[in-house]
C-alpha positions in Angstrom: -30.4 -31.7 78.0 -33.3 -29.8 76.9 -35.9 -32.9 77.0 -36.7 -34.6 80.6 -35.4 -38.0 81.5 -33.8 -39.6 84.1 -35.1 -42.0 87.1 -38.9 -42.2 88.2 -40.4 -43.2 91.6 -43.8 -42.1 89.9 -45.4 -41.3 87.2 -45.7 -37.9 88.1 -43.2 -36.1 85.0 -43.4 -32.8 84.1 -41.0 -32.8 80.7 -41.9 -35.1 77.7 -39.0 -37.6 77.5 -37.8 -41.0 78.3 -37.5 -42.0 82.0 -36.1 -45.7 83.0 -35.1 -47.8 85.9 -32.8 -50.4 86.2 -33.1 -52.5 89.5 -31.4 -55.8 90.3 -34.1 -59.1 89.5 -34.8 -60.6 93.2 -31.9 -63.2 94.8 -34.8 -49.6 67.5 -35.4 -49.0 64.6 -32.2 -50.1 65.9 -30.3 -47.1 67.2 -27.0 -48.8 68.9 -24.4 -45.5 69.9 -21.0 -45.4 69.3 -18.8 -45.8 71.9 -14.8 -44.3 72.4 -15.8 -40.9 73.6 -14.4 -39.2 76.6 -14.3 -35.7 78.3 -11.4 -34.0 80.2 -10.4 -30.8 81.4 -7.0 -29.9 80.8 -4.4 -27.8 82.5 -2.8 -26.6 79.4 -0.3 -23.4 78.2 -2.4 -23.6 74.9 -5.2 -24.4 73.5 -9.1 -23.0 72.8 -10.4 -20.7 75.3 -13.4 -21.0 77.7 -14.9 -23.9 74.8 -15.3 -28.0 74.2 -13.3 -28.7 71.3 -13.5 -32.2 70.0 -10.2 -33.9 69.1 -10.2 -37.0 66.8 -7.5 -39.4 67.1 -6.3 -37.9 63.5 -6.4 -35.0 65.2 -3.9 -35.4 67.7 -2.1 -37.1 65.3 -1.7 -34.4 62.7 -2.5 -31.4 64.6 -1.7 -31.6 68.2 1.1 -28.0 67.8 -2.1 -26.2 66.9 -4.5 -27.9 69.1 -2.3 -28.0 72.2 0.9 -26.2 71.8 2.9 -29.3 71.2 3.5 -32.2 68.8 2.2 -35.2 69.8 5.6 -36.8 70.7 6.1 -34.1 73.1 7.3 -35.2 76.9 4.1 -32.9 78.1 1.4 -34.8 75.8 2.3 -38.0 77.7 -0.9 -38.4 79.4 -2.7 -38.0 76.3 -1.3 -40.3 74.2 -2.4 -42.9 76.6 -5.8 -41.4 76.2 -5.5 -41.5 72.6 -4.0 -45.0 73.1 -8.1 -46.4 73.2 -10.7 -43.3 72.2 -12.1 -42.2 69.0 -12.6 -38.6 70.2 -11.9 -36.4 72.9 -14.3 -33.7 74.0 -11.5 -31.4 75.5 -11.3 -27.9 77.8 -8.5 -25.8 78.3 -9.2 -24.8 82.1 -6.3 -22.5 82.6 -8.4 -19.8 80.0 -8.1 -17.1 82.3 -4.5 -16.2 81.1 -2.8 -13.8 78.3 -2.0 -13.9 75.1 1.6 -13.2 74.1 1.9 -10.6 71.4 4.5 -8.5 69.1 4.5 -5.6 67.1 3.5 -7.9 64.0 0.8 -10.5 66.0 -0.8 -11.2 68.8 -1.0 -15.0 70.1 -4.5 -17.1 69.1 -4.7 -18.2 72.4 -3.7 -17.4 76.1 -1.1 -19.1 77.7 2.7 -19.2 78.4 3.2 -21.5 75.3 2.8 -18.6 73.4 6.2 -17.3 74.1 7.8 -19.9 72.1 6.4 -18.0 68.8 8.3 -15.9 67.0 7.9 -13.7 63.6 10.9 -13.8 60.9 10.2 -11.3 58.0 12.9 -11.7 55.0 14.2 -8.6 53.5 11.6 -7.5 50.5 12.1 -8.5 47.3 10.1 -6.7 44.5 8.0 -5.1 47.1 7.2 -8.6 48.2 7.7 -10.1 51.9 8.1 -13.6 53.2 6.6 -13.8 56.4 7.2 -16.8 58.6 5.5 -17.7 62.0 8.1 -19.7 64.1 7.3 -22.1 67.0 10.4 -23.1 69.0 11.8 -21.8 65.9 10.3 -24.2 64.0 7.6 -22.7 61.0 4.7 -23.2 61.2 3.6 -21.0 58.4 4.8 -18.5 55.8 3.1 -16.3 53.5 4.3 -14.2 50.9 2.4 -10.5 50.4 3.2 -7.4 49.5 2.1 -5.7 52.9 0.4 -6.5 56.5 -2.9 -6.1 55.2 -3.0 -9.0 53.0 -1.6 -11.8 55.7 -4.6 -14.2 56.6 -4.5 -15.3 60.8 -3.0 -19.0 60.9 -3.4 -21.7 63.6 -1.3 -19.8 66.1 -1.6 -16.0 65.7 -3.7 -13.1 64.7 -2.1 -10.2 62.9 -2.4 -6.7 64.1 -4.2 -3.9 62.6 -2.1 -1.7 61.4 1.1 -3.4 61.3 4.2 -2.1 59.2 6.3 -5.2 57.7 9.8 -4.5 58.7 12.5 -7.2 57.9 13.3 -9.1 61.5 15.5 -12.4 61.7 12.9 -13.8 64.2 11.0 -11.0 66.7 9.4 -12.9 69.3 5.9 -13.0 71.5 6.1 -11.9 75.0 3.8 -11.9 77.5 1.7 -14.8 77.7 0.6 -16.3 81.0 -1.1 -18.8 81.5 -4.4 -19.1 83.8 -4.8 -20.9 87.0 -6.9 -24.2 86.7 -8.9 -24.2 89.9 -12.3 -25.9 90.9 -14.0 -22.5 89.3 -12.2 -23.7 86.1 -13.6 -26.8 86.4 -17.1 -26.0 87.4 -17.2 -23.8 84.2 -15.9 -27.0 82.4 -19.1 -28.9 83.6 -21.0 -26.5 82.4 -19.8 -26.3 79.1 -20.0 -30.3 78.5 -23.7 -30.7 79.3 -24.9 -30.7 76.3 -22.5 -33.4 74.6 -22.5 -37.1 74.7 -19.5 -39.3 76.0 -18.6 -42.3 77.6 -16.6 -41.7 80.3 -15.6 -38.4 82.1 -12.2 -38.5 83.6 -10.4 -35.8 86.1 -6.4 -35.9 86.7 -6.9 -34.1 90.1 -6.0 -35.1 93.5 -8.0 -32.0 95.3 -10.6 -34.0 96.9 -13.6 -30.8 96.5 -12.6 -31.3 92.8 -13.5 -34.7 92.8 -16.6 -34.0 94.7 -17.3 -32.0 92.1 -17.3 -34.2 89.6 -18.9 -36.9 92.0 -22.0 -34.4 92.1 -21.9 -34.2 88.5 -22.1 -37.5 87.4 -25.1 -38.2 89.8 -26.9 -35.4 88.6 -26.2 -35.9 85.1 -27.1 -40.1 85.5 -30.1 -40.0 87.7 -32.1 -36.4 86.8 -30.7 -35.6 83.5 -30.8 -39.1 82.3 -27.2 -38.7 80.5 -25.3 -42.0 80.9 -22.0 -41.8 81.5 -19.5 -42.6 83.9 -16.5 -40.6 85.5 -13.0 -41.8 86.3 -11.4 -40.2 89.2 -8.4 -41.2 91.5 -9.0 -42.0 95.2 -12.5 -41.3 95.5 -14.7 -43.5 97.2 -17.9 -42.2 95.8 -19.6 -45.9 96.6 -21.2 -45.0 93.1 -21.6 -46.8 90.0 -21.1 -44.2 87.9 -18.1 -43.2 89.2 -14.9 -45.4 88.7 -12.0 -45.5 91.9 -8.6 -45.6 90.3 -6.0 -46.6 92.9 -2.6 -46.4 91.5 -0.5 -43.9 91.6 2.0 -42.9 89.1 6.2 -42.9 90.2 7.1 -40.7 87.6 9.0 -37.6 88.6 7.1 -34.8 87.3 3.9 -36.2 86.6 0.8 -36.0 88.6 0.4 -39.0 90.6 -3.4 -39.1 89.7 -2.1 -39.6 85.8 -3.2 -43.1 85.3 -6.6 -41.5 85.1 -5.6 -40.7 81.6 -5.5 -43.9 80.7 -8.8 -45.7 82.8 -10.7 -42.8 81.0 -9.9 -44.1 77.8 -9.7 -47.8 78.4 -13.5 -47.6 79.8 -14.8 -45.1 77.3 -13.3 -47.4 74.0 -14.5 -51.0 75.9 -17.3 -52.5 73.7 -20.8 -53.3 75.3 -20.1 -56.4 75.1 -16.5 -57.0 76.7 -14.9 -56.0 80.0 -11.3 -54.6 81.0 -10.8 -57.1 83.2 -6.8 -58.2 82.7 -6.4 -55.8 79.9 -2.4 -55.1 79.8 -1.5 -51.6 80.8 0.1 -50.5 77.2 0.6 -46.6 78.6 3.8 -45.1 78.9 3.8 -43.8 82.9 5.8 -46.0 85.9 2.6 -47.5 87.7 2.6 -48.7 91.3 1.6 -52.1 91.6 3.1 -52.9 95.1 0.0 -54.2 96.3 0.1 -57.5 98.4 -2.7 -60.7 98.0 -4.2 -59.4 100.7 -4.5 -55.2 99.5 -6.0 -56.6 95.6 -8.6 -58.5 97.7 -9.2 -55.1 100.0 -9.0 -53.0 96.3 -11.6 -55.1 95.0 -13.9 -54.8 98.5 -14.1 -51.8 98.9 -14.6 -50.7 95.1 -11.4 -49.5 93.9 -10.1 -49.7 90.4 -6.6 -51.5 90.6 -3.9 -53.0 88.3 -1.3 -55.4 89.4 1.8 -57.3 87.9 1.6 -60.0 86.3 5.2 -61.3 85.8 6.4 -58.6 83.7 2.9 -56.9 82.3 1.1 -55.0 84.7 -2.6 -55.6 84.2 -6.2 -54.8 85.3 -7.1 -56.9 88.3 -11.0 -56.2 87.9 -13.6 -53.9 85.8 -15.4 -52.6 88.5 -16.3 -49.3 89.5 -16.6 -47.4 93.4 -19.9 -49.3 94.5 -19.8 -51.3 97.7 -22.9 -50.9 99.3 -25.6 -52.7 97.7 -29.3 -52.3 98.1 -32.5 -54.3 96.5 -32.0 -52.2 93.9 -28.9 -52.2 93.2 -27.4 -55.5 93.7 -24.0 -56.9 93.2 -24.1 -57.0 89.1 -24.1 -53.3 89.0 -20.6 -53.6 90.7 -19.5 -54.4 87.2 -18.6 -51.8 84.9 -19.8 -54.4 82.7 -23.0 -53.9 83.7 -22.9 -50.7 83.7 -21.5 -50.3 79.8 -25.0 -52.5 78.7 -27.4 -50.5 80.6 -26.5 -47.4 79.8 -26.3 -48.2 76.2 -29.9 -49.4 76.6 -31.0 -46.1 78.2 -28.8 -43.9 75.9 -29.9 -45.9 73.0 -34.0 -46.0 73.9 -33.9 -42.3 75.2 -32.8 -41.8 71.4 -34.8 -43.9 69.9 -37.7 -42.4 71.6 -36.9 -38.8 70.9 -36.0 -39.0 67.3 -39.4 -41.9 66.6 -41.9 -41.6 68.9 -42.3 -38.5 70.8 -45.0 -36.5 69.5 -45.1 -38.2 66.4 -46.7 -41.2 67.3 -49.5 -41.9 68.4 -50.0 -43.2 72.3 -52.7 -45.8 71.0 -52.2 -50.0 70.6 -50.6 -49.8 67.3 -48.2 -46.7 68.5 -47.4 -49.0 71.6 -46.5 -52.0 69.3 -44.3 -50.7 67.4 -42.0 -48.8 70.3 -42.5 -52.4 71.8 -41.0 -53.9 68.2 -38.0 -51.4 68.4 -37.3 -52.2 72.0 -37.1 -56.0 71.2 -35.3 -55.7 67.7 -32.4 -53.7 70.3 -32.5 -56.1 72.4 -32.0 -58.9 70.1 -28.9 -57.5 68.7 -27.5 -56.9 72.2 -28.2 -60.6 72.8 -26.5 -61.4 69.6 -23.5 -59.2 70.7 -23.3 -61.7 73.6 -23.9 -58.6 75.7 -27.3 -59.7 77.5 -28.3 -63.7 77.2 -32.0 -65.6 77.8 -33.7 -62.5 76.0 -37.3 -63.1 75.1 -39.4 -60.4 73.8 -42.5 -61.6 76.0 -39.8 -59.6 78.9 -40.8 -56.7 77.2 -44.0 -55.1 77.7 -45.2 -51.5 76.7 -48.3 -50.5 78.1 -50.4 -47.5 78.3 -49.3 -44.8 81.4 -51.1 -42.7 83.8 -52.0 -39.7 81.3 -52.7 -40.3 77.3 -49.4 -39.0 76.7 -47.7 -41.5 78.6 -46.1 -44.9 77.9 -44.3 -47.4 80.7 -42.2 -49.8 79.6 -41.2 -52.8 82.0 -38.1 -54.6 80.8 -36.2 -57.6 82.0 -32.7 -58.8 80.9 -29.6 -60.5 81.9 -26.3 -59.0 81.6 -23.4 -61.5 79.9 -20.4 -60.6 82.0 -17.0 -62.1 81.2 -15.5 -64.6 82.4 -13.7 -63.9 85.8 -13.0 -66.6 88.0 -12.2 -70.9 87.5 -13.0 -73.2 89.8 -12.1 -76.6 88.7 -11.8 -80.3 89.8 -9.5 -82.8 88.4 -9.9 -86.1 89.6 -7.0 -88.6 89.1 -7.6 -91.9 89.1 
C-alpha cells in the first residue's frame, strides 16, 4: 500500500493517509465497496506462473481448462466450485510455479506443471500446401488452425509454438516433461507478497502445516493494524485469538481431499456476506462430507473458545455461529468484535473512509473549517446509508466530529456507532392462563 494507514496510539504519523481506531463504547461522497472478493493460493498442475490472476465467476465458468487445467466439472476443481458457490472474483496464485513446462518438437506448454502432459499436437496430412493444426487436451481440442507453415500459427491458451518448427503430419504427438513445483511455505510467502497490493475480503489457506498458518496469521495482522488493509483470513485449526482471522473447525471425510477443504467454502461464504447480514445458520450448500459429530456440550466449547463450526440440523448441516478466533477481550476490544458481523461493518467503514479520503481530501483540500465540514458531511452521508442498510442503528451525525489535528496537515475524526447484529438467540415467556 503505498499511502500510510493503519492504527494510531498518537498523533505522531510519518505517511499522509487515513489512520482509525475502533474500540468497544464502555460496559462519502458516498464511497460503499463491493464485497465477494477473496484470495487463495493454490496447489495446482496448471495455471499462471509466479502472478495474481483474477478469476470471475464467468471465468470459471467458461474458462476454467485454460485458467486451471480442467473444466469446471472436474473431480479436482471441487474445492472451487464451493468458492465460486458465493464470490464475485477470485484473486488466485498458482504456488507450485517452480515446475516445467512440457514440450514437443511442435510447442512447448504455456505453463509449468504436470497437467501439461495431457496435451498433445495432431497435424492432418496437407492439403494444397495447407495444414490443420490441432492442440489436444486429454484428447479433447482445444484449438485448431489452418496455415500454410509453422511460422504463421498464433500461441493459444495452452501452448507456445517453437521457433523453427517443421509441420510434419502426426495423428496426435504429445508434451512430455512437465513437472509440477512443490507448494511450500516459500511458495506461500511469495504469494503474500504478490497480493499486497490488491483489495479483498477474505484471505483463505487450505493448509494444515501449522508455520503456514502462522504465516498467514502474521499477515493478516500486519496487513489490518500497520498497513491499514481490511480484510480477514480463513484458516483451519488456528487459534490466532484474532479478529481478523476466522477458526474453521471441521474437517472434511472425503477420501482424497484435504481435510482442511472446508476452508474453500468459509472463504467464500464470508467474503460474499453483505455488511449488513451474518452467516449465522447459513446451510452448507458445498459438495465435500463435513464432520459435524460434535456434541451440546463441544458446539458450546466451539463457540468459547472462538472456533468457526457447523452442525446438523436434521438433515442440512448448518453454521452454528458467525464468529471469528477472538476469545480474549480487552477494553478495547470487547465482546461485539467477536462477531464477524462486526467485523464486516467496520472494516467497510475504514476501507470505505480510507478511500474516500485518498481519492477527496488528501492534498486537495484544504485542512481549514470549510475542508473539515465537508469530510465531516461525507462521513455522516456513509453513515446514514449504513444505518439505512440496517447495518449500524441509533446513528446521529452530532457522533461525528472532525476536528483539527496536531500539525496543519492533520485531521482527527472521533466516531461513535452501533453495530445491528442479527438476530441469534430467543428467550421467551408464555404464560397460560
Amino acid at each position: 500500500m503505498a499511502l500510510g494507514g493503519g492504527t494510531f496510539t498518537v498523533q505522531n504519523k510519518v505517511l499522509p493517509g487515513a489512520y482509525i481506531n475502533f474500540v468497544s463504547a464502555s460496559a462519502a461522497s458516498n464511497i460503499f465497496g463491493d464485497r465477494g472478493v477473496a484470495a487463495m493460493a493454490l496447489p495446482l498442475d496448471w495455471g499462471p506462473d509466479n502472478t495474481v490472476f483474477e478469476v470471475s465467476g464467468e471465468d470459471f465458468l467458461k474458462n476454467c481448462r485454460a485458467l486451471f487445467g480442467c473444466g469446471q466439472s472436474d473431480p479436482s476443481m471441487r474445492g472451487l466450485r464451493d468458492l465460486f458457490l458465493h464470490v464475485n472474483t477470485l484473486f488466485a496464485y498458482k504456488l507450485t510455479s517452480k515446475g516445467k513446462k512440457a514440450e514437443n518438437d511442435f510447442a512447448k506448454a504455456l505453463y509449468t506443471g504436470a497437467r501439461g502432459n495431457d496435451l498433445s499436437i495432431e497435424i492432418e496430412e496437407p492439403e494444397a500446401g495447407v495444414y490443420i493444426v490441432r492442440t489436444l487436451m486429454d484428447g479433447d481440442e482445444v484449438d485448431a488452425q489452418t496455415v500454410a507453415g509453422a511460422g504463421e500459427l498464433k500461441a493459444n491458451k495452452f501452448v507456445a509454438w517453437k521457433s523453427g518448427a517443421v509441420l510434419a503430419a502426426t495423428a496426435g504427438t504429445p508434451l512430455t516433461g512437465g513437472q509440477t513445483g512443490e507448494a511450500d511455505a516459500g511458495a506461500h510467502e511469495a504469494f503474500l507478497q504478490a497480493i499486497e497490493p490488491y483489495s479483498f475480503n477474505t484471505l483463505g489457506a487450505v493448509t494444515t502445516d501449522e508455520t503456514i498458518k502462522t504465516l498467514y496469521t502474521l499477515f493478516t495482522k500486519r496487513m489490518r493494524e500497520e498497513e491499514g488493509v481490511k480484510f480477514q483470513t480463513v484458516l483451519y485449526h488456528k487459534n490466532a485469538d484474532y479478529p481478523g482471522v476466522i477458526n474453521v473447525k471441521n474437517r472434511v471425510l472425503d477420501e482424497g481431499e484435504d481435510e482442511a477443504s472446508l476452508v474453500y467454502w468459509v472463504t467464500g461464504m464470508e467474503a460474499a456476506c453483505a455488511v449488513n447480514r451474518s452467516c449465522q445458520n447459513a446451510r452448507y450448500d458445498g459438495e465435500f462430507t463435513v464432520d459435524t459429530a460434535y456434541s451440546q456440550a463441544q458446539l458450546r466449547d466451539a463457540i468459547l473458545s472462538g472456533e468457526f463450526v457447523l452442525h446438523q440440523v436434521g438433515k442440512e448441516v448448518r453454521v452454528l455461529d458467525d464468529i471469528n478466533s477472538m476469545v480474549s477481550l480487552t477494553a478495547d476490544l470487547g465482546e461485539v468484535f467477536r462477531e464477524n458481523q462486526t467485523m464486516r461493518v467496520v472494516d467497510q467503514i475504514a476501507n470505505d473512509i480510507a478511500v474516500l479520503f485518498r481519492d477527496k481530501y488528501l492534498g486537495l483540500v484544504p485542512n481549514d473549517a470549510a475542508g473539515r465540514v465537508s469530510l465531516w458531511a461525507d462521513i455522516v452521508h456513509h453513515h446514514e446509508t449504513l444505518a439505512q442498510l440496517r447495518a449500524i442503528e441509533d446513528f446521529e451525525d452530532s457522533d461525528v466530529e472532525v476536528l483539527p489535528g496536531e500539525t496543519k496537515k492533520s485531521v482527527v475524526v472521533h466516531d461513535v456507532i452501533t453495530v445491528v447484529n442479527a438476530m441469534s438467540k430467543l428467550y421467551m415467556t408464555v404464560t397460560v392462563v
